[in-house]
N, C-alpha and C positions, 0 to 999 in steps of 0.2 A: 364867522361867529365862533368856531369853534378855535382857531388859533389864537383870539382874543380873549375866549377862556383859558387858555394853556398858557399865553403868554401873561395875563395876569395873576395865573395858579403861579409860576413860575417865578414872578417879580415878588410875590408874596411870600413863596418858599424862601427867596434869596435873602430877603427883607430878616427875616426867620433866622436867617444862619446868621448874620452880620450881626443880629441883637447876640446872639449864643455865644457869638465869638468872641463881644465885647463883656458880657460875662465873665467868660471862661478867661480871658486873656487878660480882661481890664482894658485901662488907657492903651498900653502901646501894642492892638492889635497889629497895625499896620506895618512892624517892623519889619527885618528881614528874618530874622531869629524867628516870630511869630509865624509868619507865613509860610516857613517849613510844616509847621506842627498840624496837626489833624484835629479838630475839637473832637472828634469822635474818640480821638486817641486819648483824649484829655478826659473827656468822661467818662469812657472805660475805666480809666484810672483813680478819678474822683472815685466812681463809685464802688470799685475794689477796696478802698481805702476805708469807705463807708461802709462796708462791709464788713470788714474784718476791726473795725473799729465797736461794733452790733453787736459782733460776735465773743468777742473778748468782753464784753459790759458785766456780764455775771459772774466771771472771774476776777476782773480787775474789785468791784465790789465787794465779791468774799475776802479777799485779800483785803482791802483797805477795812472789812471789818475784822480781821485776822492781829493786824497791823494797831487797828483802837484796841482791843481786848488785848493786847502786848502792853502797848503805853500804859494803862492799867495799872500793872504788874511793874513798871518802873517808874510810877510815878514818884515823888520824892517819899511824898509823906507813907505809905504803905512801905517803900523798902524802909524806912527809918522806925517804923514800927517790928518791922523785922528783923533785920539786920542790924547792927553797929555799923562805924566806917571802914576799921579795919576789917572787919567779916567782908563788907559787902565789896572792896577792896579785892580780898583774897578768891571773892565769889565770881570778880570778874577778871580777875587773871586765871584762873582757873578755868572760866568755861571759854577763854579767849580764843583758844584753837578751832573750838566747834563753832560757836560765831562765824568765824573765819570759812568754817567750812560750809556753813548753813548758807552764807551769804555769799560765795561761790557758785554753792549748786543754786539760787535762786535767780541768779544775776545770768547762769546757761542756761536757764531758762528760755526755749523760742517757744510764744505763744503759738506761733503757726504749726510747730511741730505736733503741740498739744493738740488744737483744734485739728488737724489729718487723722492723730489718733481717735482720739472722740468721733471723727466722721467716719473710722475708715467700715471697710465691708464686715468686720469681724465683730467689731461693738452694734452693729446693723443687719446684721443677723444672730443677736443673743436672744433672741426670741425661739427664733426656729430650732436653734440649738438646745433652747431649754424645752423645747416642744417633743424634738429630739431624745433626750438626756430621757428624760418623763418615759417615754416610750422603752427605750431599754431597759429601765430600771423595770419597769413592769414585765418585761420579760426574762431580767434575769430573778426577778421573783418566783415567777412562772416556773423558770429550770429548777432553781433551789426548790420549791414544792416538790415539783416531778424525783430531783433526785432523793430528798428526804423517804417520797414514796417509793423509789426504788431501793432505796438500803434496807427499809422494812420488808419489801419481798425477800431480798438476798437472807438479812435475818432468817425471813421463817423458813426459806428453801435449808439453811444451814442447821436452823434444829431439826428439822424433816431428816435431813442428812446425818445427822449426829443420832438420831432417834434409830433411825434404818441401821447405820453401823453398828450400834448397841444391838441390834435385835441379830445380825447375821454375828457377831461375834458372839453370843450367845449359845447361838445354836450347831455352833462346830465343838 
């Protein structure tokens, strides 16, 4: 009974993987090429992919609304309301360098690199830090009080002192 359940669980599992495989592979599961590969290894990957695809969604979308509100600004009819052709000519050989530059630094851009920053331990503890920061601050409050009160005793020990000397120079 019980090998009959195991070996049915089992023809079922395998059932399972074959559907997976033809998914994940398509038609030419059965290749040689195919047959090396893991679907496991394939999913992992898929879903890497899908992930950092997720991830990226609310950057890629600021930018594409970055990117509309640019267009904008160079649409025909608003530069021609601003500029002439030789202005706007001179306006884009002139900022051609920075262009050049802007579109440079935007193109090294690695998302992945952004997204580590954004994860890493130190944006992930700006909490604690500012928890932190709060705390000292109230303590060098604290001191500055304390020392303000201490310069005012030194004050009054010094007129004390300055009053004393008057009296002993006085009396000689």
């Amino acid at each position: 009974m019980k090998d009959a359940y195991v070996e049915n669980l089992l023809t079922e599992m395998e059932s399972r993987v074959a559907a997976l495989e033809e998914k994940v592979f398509g038609d030419d599961v059965n290749s040689k090429s195919q047959q090396k590969r893991q679907v496991i290894e394939e999913v992992v990957q898929i879903n890497g992919q899908i992930q950092r695809a997720v991830a990226n969604r609310d950057a890629v979308a600021q930018l594409m609304k970055n990117v509309e509100e640019m267009m904008e600004y160079l649409e025909v009819e608003e530069s021609n309301q601003l500029l002439g052709g030789e202005a706007k000519a001179n306006a884009v050989i002139a900022a051609e360098p920075v262009i050049r530059q802007m579109f440079s630094l935007v193109k090294s851009i690695n998302l992945d690199d952004i997204n580590e920053a954004m994860n890493s331990e130190a944006i992930r503890n700006l909490t604690t830090l500012t928890a932190e920061l709060a705390k000292v601050r109230l303590v060098q409050m604290e001191q500055k009080d304390r020392y303000e009160l201490f310069c005012q005793k030194v004050g009054s020990i010094e007129e004390v002192i300055s009053i004393l000397g008057e009296g002993v120079v006085n009396t000689r």
